[in-house]
N, C-alpha and C positions, 0 to 999 in steps of 0.2 A: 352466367352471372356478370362478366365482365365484356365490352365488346371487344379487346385488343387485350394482347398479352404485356401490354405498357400499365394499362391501367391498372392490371392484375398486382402487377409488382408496384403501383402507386398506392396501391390498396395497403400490402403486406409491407413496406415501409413506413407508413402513415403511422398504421396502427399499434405493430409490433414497435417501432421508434416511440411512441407516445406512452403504451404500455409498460415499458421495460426502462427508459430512458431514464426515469426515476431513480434506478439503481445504477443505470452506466453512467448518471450523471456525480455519481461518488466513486466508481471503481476510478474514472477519470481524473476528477479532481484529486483523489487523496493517492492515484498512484502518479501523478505531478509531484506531490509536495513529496512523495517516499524517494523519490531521486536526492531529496537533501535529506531524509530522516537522521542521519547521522551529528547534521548541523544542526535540526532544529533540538533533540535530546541536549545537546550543549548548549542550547541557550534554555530550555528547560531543568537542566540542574548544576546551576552553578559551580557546584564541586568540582563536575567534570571540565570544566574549562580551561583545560591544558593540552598541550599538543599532542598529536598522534604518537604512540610509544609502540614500538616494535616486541614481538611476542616477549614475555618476559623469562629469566631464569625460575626452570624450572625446583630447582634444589633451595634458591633464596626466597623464592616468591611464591608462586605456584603452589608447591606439596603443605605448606602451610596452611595454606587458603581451603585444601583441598577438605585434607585431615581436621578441619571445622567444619565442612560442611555436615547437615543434614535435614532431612523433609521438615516442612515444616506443620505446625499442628493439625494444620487446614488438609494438608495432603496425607497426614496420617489419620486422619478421622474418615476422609472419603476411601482412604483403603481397608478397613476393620470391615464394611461389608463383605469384599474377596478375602478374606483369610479363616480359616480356621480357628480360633484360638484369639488370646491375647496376642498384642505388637508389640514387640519390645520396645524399653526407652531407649536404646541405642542400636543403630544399624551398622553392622559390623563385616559383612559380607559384600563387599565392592564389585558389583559389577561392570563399571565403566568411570573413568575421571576424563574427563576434556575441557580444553581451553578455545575459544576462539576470538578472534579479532580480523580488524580491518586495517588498509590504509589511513581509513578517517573515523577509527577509531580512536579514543583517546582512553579508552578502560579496556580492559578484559569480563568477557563475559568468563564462568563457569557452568558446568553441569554436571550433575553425579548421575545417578542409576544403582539402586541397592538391592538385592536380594531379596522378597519377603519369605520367612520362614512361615509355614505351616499355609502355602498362600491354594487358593482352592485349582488356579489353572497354574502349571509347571510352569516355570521360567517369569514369573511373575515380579516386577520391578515395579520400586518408588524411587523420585525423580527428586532433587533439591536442584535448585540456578542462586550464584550471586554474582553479583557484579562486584570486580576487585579495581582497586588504584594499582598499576602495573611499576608505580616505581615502589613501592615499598608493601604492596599485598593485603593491607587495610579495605578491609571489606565497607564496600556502600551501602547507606542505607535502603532496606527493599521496595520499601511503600514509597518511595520517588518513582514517577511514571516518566519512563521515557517514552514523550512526547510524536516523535517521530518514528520509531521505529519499533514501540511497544503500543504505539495509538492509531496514528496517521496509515503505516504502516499494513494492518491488519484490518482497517477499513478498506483500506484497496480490494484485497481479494476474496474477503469473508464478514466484511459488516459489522465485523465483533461479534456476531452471532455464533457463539458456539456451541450451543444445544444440538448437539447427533450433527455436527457440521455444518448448520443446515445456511447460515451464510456463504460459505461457500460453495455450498450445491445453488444457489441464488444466481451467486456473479455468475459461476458455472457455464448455468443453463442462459442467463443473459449475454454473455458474452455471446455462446451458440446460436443465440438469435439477432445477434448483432452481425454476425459474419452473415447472415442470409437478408439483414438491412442491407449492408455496405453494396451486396452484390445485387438486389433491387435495385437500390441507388442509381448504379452504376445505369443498370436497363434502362433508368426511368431518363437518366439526363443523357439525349442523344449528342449536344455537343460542350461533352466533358474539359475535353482539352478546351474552347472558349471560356468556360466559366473559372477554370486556371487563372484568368485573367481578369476577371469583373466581379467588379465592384463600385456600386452609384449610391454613396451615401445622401447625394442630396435629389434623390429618389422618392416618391412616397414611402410611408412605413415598409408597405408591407413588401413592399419590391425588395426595399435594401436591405429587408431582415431574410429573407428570400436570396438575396445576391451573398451575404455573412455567411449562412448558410449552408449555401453549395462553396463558398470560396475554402469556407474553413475545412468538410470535408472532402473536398478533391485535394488538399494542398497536402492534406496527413494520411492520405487513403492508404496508400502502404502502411502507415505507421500503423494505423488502427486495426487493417487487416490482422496484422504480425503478429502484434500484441494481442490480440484476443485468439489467436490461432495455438500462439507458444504459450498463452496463462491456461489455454486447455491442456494442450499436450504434458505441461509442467505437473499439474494434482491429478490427470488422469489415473494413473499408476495409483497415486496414493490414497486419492477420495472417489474417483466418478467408478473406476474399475477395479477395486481392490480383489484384484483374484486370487493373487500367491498367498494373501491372509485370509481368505474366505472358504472359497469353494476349493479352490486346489491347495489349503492349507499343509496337510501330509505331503504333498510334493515339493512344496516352497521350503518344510525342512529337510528333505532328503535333497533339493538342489544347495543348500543352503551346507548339510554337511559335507557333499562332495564337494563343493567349493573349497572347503577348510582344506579338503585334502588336496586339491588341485595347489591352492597357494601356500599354500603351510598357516595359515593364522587360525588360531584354534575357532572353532564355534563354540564351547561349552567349556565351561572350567573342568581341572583336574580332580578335584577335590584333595588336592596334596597341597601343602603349605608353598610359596614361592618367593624368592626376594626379587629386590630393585634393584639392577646397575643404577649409573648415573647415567638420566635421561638428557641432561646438558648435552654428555659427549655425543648421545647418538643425534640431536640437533645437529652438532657443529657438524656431525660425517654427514648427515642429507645436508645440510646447506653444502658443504665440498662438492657433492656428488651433483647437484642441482649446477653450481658454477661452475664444473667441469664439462657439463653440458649446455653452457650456452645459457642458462634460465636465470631468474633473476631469483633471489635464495629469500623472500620471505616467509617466515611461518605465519600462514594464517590460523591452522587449525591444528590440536596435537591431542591427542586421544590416546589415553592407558586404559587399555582391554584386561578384565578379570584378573584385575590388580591384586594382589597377595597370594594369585594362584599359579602353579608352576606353570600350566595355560598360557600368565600372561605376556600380551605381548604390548612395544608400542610403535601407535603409528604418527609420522609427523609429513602434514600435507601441507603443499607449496601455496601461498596465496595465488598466484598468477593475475596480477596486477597487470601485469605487462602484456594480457593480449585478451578480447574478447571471449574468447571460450571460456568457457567457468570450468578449467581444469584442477585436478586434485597431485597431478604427479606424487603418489604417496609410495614413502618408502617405511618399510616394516623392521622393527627391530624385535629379538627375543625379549624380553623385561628381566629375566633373572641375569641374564651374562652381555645382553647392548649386543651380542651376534646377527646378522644382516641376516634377515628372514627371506625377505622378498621387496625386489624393484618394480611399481605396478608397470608393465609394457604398457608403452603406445596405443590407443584406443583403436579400434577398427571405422572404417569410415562410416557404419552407424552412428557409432561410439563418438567420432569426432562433430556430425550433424546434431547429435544430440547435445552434447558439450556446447556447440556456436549458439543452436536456438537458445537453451539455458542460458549461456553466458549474457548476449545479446539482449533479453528479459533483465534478467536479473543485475542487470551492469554492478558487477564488483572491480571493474576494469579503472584505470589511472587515466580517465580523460575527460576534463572539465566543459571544455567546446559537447562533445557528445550526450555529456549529460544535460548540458541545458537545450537541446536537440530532443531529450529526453522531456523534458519541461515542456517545451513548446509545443509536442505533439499532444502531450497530453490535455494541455489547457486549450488546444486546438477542440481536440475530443470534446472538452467540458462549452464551449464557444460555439457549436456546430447542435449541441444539443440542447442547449438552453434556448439558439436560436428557431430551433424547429419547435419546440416549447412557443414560444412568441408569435409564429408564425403560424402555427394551428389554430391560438386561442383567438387571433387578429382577423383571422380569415372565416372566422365563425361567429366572432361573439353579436355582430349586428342581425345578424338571421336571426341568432339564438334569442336576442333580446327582442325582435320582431315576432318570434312564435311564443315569446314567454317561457324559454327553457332556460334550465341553468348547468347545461352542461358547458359552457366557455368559464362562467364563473369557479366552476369548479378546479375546472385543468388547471387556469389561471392562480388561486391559490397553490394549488400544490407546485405551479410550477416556480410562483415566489418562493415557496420555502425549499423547495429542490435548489434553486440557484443563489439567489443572496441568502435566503436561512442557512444554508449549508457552511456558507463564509463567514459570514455572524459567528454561527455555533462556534465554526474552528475558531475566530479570534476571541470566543468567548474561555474556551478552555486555555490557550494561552494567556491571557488576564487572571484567568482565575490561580496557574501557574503562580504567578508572580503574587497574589493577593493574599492568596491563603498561608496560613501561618506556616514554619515551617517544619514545628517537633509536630504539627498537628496528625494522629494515629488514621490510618489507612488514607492519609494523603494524595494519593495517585488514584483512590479510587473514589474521591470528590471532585477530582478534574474531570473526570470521566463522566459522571452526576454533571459539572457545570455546563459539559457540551448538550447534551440532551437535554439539559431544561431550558439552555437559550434555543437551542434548534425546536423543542416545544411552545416555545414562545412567539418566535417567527412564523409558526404554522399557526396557532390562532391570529398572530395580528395580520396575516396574510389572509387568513378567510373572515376575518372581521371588515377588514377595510377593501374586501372584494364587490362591495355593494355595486358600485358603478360600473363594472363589466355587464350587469345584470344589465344593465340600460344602454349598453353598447359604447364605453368610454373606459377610459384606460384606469386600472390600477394603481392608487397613491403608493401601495406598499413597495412595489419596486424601488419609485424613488425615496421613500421615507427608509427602508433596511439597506440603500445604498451609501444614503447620507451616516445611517449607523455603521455601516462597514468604513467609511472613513474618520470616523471619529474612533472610533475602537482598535483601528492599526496605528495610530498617532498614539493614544491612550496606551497599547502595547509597549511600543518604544518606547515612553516615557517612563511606565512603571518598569522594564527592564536597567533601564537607566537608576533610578532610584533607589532600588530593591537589590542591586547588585554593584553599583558604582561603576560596572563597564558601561557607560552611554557609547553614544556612535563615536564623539569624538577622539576617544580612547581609545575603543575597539580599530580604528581606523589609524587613529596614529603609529598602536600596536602593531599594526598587521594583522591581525588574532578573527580572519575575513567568517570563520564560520558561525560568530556573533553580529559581527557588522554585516555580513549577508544577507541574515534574517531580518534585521533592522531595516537595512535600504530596500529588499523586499515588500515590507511592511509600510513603510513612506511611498514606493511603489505604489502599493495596493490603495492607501490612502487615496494617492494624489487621481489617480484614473477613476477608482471611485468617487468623487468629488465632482471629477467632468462630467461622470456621465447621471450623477445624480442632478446637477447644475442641467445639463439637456434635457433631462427625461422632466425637467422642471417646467422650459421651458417648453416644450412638446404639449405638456399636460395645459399650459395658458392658450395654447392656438388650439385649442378644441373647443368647439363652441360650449357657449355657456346654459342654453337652455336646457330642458331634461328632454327624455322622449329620443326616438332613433329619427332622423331625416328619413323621409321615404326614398330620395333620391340615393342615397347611402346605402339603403337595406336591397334596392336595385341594383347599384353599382358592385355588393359586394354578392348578389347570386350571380350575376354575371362573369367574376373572377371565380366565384368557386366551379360554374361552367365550365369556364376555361381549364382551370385545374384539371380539371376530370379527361380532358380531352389532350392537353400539355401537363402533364404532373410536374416536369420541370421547370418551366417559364413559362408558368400563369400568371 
């Protein structure tokens, strides 16, 4: 089929890249912007606009917050299927309270877990979450969408699609095929290391979209490897291979109860009534025990196990801010008397590889250089794929328009809306953020409506004004949804300004960077989209003005595809 084992991997790059690209071209971009989720949630709900606040008292803040929570209608109506019986109005059987937070956090998340009586599978739990103000324990309102880290977030690695998972069996399986792209890639460009170093923008098109291309991924190739290597390794366990909960279920509870007995922390309530010491004190003993050891004592996460049962116990896990591994150093207290249960030991060098990949991924780590390292790879990711988008449609679409096909028009559309629709939509739901009223009922899930009807809009006005690729000439919609991308980041800024009274001035005089962040980001985004829409302007007047393909053209570009086929890398 192939005459060289180069071409072979020219082939299965080409096509699996074109194929799949679609979806890596959002795992990319929205897992860029999820390195700031943090910051962009604070500039999507004003309330929260106060600085980061360290885990808060449990006894003043917390057990308050807790002892209100409960599911809410939505979650009790979807569980009356699994139960026997009527639900009760009130859930009264606690099976878990926990609190978590960040360094760049400025709220506290909650999460319950309740019992269902009469439920039809044993050990059968319903879930409440609210987000709490950490200095005085006032609950936030729930229908405010965080932005970044409840949107941005979870399009990284599942699309939002969460019917039987199946976004993220998507990214999943794309990632999978992106690690056997990277490693074609690599076959296809014999001198790797030279193209480290080139780039000829005043090139023809297609050379210099071609030289972006190779530039962008040889520069992040590790990155991209990594990350799509550790986002597998990360949901295998949980989504791609769930054994302990499937197939080997009966064994994952018999490891599950010998565990109990190995650490002392109970797996199953007593069914004997049980009190609370103060959970403050056994804080204060793990931070001691944490600074006695050298560690840096914040509580990130603090979890009450089978709360009111003599069972329970509690645990309080170390942020670990201070080094890449995404360690938990969690120390265990009893819950009725604050008695020291268990110090979790030292991981084993599994245990620690696994910890670096996780950490590494997931950066919860305190370093600002690293994460915009983080940024740039990712947008490298999204630059490298938009350009091979470009460079497929460029390299075909005169053939195409010579034989009368429309597959270049095609790609071409979707690859407008895969690239500038994708950045539209985002700066459409931020707009719409700031727009929409703010008592207004399910809130957060109009933002969500406003990204998918601008990103629906971008795809028809991207295959409407695809006409001219059909005749072998370049696409207005690029530059027309680029010129929108810069009006709509300027528009952002403004109505942030307006609608909140932080403008940039403010935020900037304040110090208060994770609003001015987003801001100059966004003037950022403006100002480069402006250039390149202003180029592609000009690009678009040096193209001749007749209709019809040049014969010489339609030669000159089976010539390069030729060559392609023969150098897949420097055609």
């Amino acid at each position: 089929m192939f005459a060289t084992f180069r071409q072979a991997m020219a082939w299965l790059h080409t096509w699996f890249g074109l194929v799949l690209g679609f979806v890596l071209m959002a795992a990319f971009f929205f897992g860029a912007l999820s390195v700031f989720d943090r910051e962009f949630d604070r500039w999507a709900i004003p309330a929260t606009r106060i600085e980061p606040q360290p885990m808060p008292s449990y006894e003043a803040v917390l057990r308050p917050a807790f002892e209100r929570m409960q599911p809410t209608p939505e979650a009790i109506d979807a569980m009356r299927p699994r139960a026997n019986g009527a639900l009760p109005e009130r859930f009264d059987t606690i099976a878990y309270w926990s609190a978590y937070t960040t360094h760049r956090d400025p709220v506290v998340a909650l999460f319950a877990g309740f019992e269902v009586p009469n439920a039809r599978h044993p050990g059968e739990q319903i879930h409440a979450e609210a987000t709490v103000d950490p200095r005085d324990g006032h609950v936030l309102p729930d229908d405010r969408l965080k932005v970044g880290s409840g949107f941005f977030y979870p399009m990284h690695y599942g699309l939002t699609l969460d019917w039987k998972n199946l976004g993220i069996w998507i990214v999943g399986f794309s990632a999978l095929v992106m690690l056997a792209a990277l490693v074609s890639g690599v076959v296809m460009h014999r001198k790797i290391f030279r193209e480290f170093f080139t780039f000829r923008p005043g090139k023809q098109r297609l050379r210099s979209v071609l030289d972006l291309h190779n530039l962008t991924g040889v520069v992040a190739l590790p990155f991209h490897f990594f990350f799509a290597l550790t986002g597998l390794l990360i949901f295998a366990a949980t989504y791609y291979f769930p054994l302990g909960h499937t197939q080997l279920h009966e064994l994952h509870d018999r490891a599950a109860a010998l565990k109990a007995q190995q650490t002392g922390l109970p797996h199953e309530r007593a069914g004997v009534p049980g009190g609370l010491a103060n959970v403050d004190a056994m804080v204060a003993d793990a931070r001691a025990r944490w600074e006695a050891a050298g560690k840096a004592g914040d509580v990130g996460f603090l979890v009450l196990m089978h709360v009111g049962d003599a069972n329970g116990y509690v645990s309080v896990y170390r942020a670990g801010t201070d080094r890449i591994a995404l360690v938990g150093d969690g120390i265990h207290f009893k819950a009725a008397t604050g008695e020291l249960i268990r110090v979790d030991p030292p991981p084993t060098a599994v245990g620690r590889v696994a910890e670096f990949l996780t950490g590494l991924h997931l950066q919860h780590f305190r370093h600002w250089l690293l994460r915009w390292l983080y940024v740039f790879g990712g947008l490298a990711g999204a630059v490298c794929i938009a350009t091979g988008f470009v460079f497929f449609v460029e390299k075909r679409k005169r053939q195409h328009a010579a034989r009368g096909v429309q597959g270049a028009r095609v790609v071409d559309a979707l690859a407008v809306t895969t690239v500038t629709g994708m950045v539209v939509a985002t700066l459409g739901i931020l707009i719409a953020n700031r727009l929409l009223p703010v008592d207004l009922p399910a809130r957060g899930d109009w933002e969500q409506r406003a990204f998918w009807l601008t990103w629906a809009l971008a795809l028809l006005h991207a295959g409407w004004r695809s006409a001219p690729v059909a005749k072998g000439f370049p696409n207005p919609a690029w530059r027309e949804q680029t010129w929108a991308i810069a009006a709509l980041a300027v528009a952002a800024v403004m109505l942030n300004g307006l609608t909140t009274g932080d403008h940039l001035l403010r935020t900037l005089a304040d110090g208060y960077w994770p609003v001015a962040g987003v801001d100059l980001a966004l003037l950022a985004v403006a100002a480069i989209a402006g250039f390149t829409a202003r180029w592609l302007g000009q690009r678009a007047r040096a193209v001749p003005a007749e209709q019809g393909v040049p014969r010489a053209a339609v030669q000159r570009a089976a010539r390069l595809s030729g060559a392609a086929a023969r150098d897949p890398g420097h055609a």
